[in-house]
Every structure is written in C-alpha cells, then in structure tokens.
N, C-alpha and C positions, 0 to 999 in steps of 0.2 A: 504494500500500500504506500504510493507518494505522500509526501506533505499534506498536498492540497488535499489528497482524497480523505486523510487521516484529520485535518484541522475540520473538512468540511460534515464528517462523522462527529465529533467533536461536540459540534456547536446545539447538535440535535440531543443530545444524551443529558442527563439529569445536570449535571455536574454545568455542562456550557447553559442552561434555562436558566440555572442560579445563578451563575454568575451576570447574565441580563437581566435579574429583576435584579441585584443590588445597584443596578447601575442606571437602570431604566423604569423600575417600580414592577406594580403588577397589573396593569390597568388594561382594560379591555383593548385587543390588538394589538398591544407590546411586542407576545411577542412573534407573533408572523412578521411584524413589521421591522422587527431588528433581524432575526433570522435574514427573510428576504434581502433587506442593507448588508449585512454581512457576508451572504451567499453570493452575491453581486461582488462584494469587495475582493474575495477571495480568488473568486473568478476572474476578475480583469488583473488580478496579479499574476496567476496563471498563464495567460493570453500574451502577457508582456515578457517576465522574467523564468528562471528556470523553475520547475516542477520537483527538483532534485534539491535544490536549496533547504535550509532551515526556516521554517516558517514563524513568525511572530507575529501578534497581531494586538494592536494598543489601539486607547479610546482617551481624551481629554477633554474636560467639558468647557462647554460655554462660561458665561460667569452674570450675573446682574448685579446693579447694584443697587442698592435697597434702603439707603437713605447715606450723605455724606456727599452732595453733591461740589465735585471740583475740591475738594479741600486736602486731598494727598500730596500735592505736588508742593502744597503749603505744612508740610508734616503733621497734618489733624488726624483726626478720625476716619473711617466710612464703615457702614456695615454693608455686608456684600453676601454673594451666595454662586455656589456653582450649582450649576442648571445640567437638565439631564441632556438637552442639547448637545451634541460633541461632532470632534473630530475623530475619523476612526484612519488607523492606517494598517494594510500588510505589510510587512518587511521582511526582508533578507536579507543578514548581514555579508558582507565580500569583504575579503582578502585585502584590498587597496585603501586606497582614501577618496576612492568615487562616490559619487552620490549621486546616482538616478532617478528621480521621482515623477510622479505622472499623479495630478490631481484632477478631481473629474470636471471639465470644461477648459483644460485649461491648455499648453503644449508642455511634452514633456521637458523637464527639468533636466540638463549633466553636470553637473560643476564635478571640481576638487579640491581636496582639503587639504593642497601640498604646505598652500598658506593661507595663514589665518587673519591676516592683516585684512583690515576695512580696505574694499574695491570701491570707488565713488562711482561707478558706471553700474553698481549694484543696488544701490539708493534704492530705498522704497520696492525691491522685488521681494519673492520669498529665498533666491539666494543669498540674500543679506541674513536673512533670518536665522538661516543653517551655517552661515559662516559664523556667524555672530554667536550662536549657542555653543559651535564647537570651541569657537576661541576664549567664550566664558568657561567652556569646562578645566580646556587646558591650563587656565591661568589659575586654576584651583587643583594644580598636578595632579586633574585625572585624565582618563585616553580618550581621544578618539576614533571614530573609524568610517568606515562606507558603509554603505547599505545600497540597499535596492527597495523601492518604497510606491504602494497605492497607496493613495490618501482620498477619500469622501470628507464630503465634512456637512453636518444641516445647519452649525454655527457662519450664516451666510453674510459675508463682508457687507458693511455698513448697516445691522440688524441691532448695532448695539448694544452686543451680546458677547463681543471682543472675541474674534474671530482667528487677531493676530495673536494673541497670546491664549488662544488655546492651538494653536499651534506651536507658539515657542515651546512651551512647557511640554506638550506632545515630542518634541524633537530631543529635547532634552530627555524626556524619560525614554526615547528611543536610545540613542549615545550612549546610558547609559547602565538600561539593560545589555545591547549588545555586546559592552566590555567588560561585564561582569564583573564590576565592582565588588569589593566584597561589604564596605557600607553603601546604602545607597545615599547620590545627594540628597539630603532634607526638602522640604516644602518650601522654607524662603529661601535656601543659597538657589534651589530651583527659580525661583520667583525673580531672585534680583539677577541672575543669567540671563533669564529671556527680558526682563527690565532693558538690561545692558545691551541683547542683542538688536533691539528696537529702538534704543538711543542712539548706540554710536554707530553702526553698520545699515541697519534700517535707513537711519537719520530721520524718526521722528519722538518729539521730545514727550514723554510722557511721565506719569507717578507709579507707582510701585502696585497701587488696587489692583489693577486687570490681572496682573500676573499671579498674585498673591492667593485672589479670590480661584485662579482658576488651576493653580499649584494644591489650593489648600485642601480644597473640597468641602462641602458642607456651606451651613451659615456661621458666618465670622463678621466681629467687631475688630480691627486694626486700628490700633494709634500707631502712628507713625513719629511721637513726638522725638522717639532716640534713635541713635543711626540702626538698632536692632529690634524692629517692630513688635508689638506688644499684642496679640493675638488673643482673644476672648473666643468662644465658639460658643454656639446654644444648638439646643433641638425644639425644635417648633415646627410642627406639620400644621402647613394653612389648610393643605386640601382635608385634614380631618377637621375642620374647624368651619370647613365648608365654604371658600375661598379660592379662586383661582387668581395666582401672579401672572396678567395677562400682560403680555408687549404686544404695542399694537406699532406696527412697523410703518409711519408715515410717506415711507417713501421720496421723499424729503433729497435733495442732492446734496454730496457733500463734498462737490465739485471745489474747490474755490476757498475753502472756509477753515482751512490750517491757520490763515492769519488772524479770524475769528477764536480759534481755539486758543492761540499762543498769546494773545491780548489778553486773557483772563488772569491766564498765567505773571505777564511782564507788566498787569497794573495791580496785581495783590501784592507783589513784589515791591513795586514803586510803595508803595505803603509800607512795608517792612523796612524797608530802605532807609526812609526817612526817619525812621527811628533808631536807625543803624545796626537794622538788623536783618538778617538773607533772606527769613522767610514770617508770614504772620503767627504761627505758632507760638514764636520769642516775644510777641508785642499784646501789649490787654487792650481789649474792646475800650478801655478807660481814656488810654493814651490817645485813642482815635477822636475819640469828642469830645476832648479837650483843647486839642491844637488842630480844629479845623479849618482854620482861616488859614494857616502857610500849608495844610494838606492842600486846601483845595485850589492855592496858587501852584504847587509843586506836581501834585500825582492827578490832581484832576477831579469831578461830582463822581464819576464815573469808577474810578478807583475807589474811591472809601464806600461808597454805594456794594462794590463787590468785595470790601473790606469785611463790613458790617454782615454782609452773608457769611464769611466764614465763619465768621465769632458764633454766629447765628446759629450754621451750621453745625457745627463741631461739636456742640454742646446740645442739640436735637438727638446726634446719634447716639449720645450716652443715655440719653432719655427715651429711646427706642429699644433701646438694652434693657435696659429696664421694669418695659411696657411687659416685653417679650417674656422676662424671667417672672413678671408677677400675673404673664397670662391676661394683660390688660388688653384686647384687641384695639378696643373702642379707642383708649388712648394712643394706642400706638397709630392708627391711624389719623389722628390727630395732627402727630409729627408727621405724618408722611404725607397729607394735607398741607402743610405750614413747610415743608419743605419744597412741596411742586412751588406754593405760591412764590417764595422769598427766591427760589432760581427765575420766575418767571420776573419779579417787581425789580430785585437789588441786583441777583447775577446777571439778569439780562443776556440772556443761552438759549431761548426760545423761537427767537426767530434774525434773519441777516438779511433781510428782505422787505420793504413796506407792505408788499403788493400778494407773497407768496408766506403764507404763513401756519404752512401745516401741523407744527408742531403745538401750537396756540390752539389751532382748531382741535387736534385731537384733544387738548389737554379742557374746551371748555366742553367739548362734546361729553367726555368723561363725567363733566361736573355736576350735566345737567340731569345722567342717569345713575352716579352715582353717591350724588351727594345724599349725607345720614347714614350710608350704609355700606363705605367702602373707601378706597383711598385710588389718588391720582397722579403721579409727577413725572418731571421731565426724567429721562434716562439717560447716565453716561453723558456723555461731552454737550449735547445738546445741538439748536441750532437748525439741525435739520435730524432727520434719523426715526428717534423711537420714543415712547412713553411707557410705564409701569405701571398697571395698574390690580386693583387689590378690588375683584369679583365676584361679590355673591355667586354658587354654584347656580341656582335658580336664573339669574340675570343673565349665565353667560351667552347663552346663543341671543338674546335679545343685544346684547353689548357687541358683540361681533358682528350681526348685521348693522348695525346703527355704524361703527367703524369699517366695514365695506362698502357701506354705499356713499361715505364721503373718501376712501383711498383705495380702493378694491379689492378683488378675492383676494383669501389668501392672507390679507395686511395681520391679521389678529390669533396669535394662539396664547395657548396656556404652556404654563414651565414646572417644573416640578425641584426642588431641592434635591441634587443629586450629593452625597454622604460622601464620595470618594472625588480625590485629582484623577492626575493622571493612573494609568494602569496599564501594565501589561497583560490584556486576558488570556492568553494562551500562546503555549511556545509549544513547535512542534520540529521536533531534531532529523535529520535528514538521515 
C-alpha cells in the first residue's frame, strides 16, 4: 500500500473522525465535508508529487479577533480566538532545500533555501513568507529543509480572518515537524517567527495578534505590555449559549488602503512620542487631557481622537475577560457594542471613502436587527473587509439574508472556537 492509498484509509477509520471533530466540532456535515477537503487535498498531491514519498498532512486555523481593536502594535491588550477555518497542506519532505508548493488557484511555487537573506523582488508574495519563516527558525539554531507541498486553505485572503498568518504558522509547524526537533518550537517563538517573516521579508508592518491568536489556538487575552507576552486563555462555548460569531465578509476592496492602515499606527505613535515615549502603552489616558492644546498643535484632532480609543480600548478587553469568566453574556456584549462604536466614532477604521461605505452599512444593518440581543463591530484592520458579529441561533438565517441582499451570497457565515494551533494530523512513512 502507497502513502497516499495508506493516508487516504486513514482518514476514514475511527482514529482520522477524531481527530476532525477536535478540530472541526461535530456538527451536522463536518464530516463529509472535511473528508471530501481532504480526499481532494491528498489527491492533487498525488497528481503533482511522488506517490512513494512520506506523507504528512497539517491544518492551521484562521484567527478572529474579538474585542482589542488596533491596540497590539501599541503593546495593549486584545482578546482573540482561532477559528475552525484553516489552512490545510500535504507535504513531502526532500533531500535538498527546494520548496515546491502549489496552492489551489494559484501557479505553482519553486524557490530555494540556499539563502535566507530578504529578496526585495519577493515583497509581499508567499515566497517571502517561506523565506522569512525559514530564516526565523535558523536564527533560533534550528534546521531547515525542503519539502514538497499542497496547500487548500477556506481562510480566504482579505476575509479578515488572517489568512497570512495562518499560513506562516502552518509553515513553521511544517519546518518543523519535518526536522524533527526533539523540542518543538513553542506557540509564541512560533508566533513572533511568522510576526518576523511578514515584517521584514513580506515587508508588511504588523502587531504580534494575528500570529499569536493563530499559533495559540483556542480563546486568548494577550497583553503585550512586556517584550514576552502575557497570555490568559478561557473556555466559553457561544454556540452552547446559543450564539453564533458570525463575519459577514463586506467585500469591501482593500486595494489602496496600507497607507490607511499605517496612519493608525504613525499617529498613536505621534502621541506616544510626545511624551517621549515609543508606544501608548508607557503614557496615561491623564497625560493626554491634560496637555491638549500642544497635542493638538503637534500630532493633530485626529491623533488623540485614536489616542483616546486605545486607552478606551485596552481596558474594554480586561473587562470582556471578565464578563466571560463570570458568564456575564449580556455584559460582555456591552463591551463588544462600545467597542464597534469607539472604532467607528475615535479610530475612525470604518470606512476611506465618502461615497463607498460598506463597512458602516454592515455594521448599522447589524444594529438594526441586533440591537438588545446581541453584539456588532468592526473586525481586524478595518476600512474595508469584514464585521463580527454575536447571533442569536434563532436570528441566524434571518441575519444572513438581510446581509446578502445588501453584499451577496455567500458574504455571511458562522465560526466556531477551534481549541488547537497548528497541527500535524497525520504522518505516513514511505
């Protein structure tokens, strides 16, 4: 029996069902519907690479984040969750330091890992990604290697759902199952690796949540006040509480709108600054409204306006921590209310367009069916993209149509709290 025919037995047997409800739940069509994703993934591995190889086959999930908006890059808080969304890849490790990968829509990938130096003509592809993770591992004396790699993924670019950092993380715990560590990387040296490889290799500037959230698994609270993040986890099942965390995917472009995002960043900053210090974390909400008249000669309305949201912020998520551990639903929605608004009024992340303002729309469309009984706000970077919101199980197909008929099929599902990061779900030796 090959690999494939052996992984693809496998997956049918008690042992492979389990391992898909830890990862995917157990809800009606799981699992034909991962089977089927997987039988597919296994297959076009097949079709592409050898049959005779070692087979591996890893998953990494999505991530949301769930209240904490914009305030990591400023060393605050967020509460965050990985989602059962994911990236799934086969692999096959080789001999060299090739990397072959073929992800679905996409043309196949070839680089090499002879060097690990940032390529600038790489910028922004997914070989930056793979360079970039390799060259984090190395700089933490462990190996890297080649592979041979399918990649699927339903974590689908601009879902705001961080698509790139469940990929990095996914790459990582590929590198480093294949060289068989005998510890494995941890959850954050994982986290700040693919951080790294999307900062300096990627070349786009980001905070440590995305990675964290989608390294960590589960629901997590992150402060990030010290350079070694401080990590809280809870268990709170919404779907038994009768709730769905629905994104509704605006479709929104996000063509254009890096210097949108980076503004947020370089005027919370100018406010830190002026107090003579890197980031808002180091300065009190006191300092700010006290010496407003040379703030708003120096950093600008606009700056302390997004000042005031982090303070805002920061201290919402502790109180969402909170809510969660005393089982306050009602409260906790409250802050996740008061957080859509204060991103919509002070961050000003909701829309970069007078005329085009989807993100606005979904978020009053939400308000109008779920106000008293549910919660609504901007998701991840904002601007354009996606909303969070918090669904009576009753409401939901009422909520979904009311959000297809203003951005169409398709725009609106439900997520679920997925308990694990990355994983490697089965290895099959040649």
């Amino acid at each position: 029996m090959d690999t494939y025919t052996a992984t693809l037995h496998h997956l049918q047997t008690p042992q492979g069902v389990s391992a898909f409800e830890a990862l995917y739940g157990s809800g009606d069509g799981m699992l034909s519907r991962q089977l089927t994703r997987y039988i597919s993934l296994v297959k076009a591995h097949m079709d592409l690479f050898s049959a005779h190889a070692p087979l591996y086959l890893f998953s990494a999930p999505g991530r949301t984040e769930i209240t904490g908006n914009h305030t990591d890059h400023q060393n605050g808080r967020v509460m965050c969750a990985a989602v059962d969304l994911d990236t799934i890849a086969a692999v096959s490790p080789r001999q060299d330091l090739k990397v072959n990968l073929q992800s679905v829509g996409y043309k196949m990938l070839n680089m090499d890992l002879s060097s690990l130096a940032p390529v600038r003509e790489e910028a922004g592809t997914t070989a930056a990604l793979i360079r970039g993770v390799a060259a984090g591992l190395k700089s933490i004396g462990r190996n890297v290697c080649g592979f041979d790699a399918m990649v699927m993924s339903d974590v689908m670019s601009g879902s705001g759902l961080s698509s790139s950092a469940a990929f990095e993380v996914l790459i990582c715990q590929i590198m480093d199952t294949l060289t068989q560590s005998e510890a494995p990387v941890d959850p954050v040296t994982r986290a700040k690796i693919s951080q790294y490889a999307e900062n300096e290799f990627f070349m786009k500037p980001s905070g440590l949540m995305d990675q964290m959230a989608c390294s960590l698994g589960g629901l997590s609270v992150i402060d990030f006040k010290q350079p070694e993040p401080q990590i809280s986890t809870l268990s709170y099942d919404f779907e038994k509480k009768g709730y769905h965390l629905a994104v509704v995917d605006t479709r929104g472009s996000h063509d254009h709108l890096t210097h949108a995002y980076a503004a947020i960043r370089e005027e919370m900053t100018a406010v830190a600054r002026y107090f003579g210090e890197s980031v808002l974390r180091r300065v009190r909400k006191e300092q700010v409204l006290m010496d407003l008249g040379g703030l708003r000669k120096q950093a600008g309305d606009r700056a302390i306006l997004r000042a005031l949201h982090f303070f805002n912020e920061n201290e919402r998520v502790s109180r969402a921590y909170e809510c969660l551990q005393q089982d306050d639903l009602r409260g906790f929605f409250d802050v996740i209310n008061a957080s859509g608004e204060s991103s919509w009024t002070l961050l000003q992340n909701t829309f970069a367009d007078e005329r085009e303002q989807p993100l606005c729309l979904a978020l009053a469309l939400a308000g109008e069916m779920l106000k008293g009984c549910g919660a609504w706000r901007v998701h991840g970077g904002g601007f354009a993209g996606t909303t969070l919101n918090f669904v009576p199980a009753g409401m939901m197909s009422a909520f979904t149509a009311r959000m297809e008929s203003a951005f169409g099929a398709g725009c609106c599902y439900a997520l679920n709290v997925r308990s694990a990061g990355p994983v490697c779900l089965h290895q099959e030796n040649a």
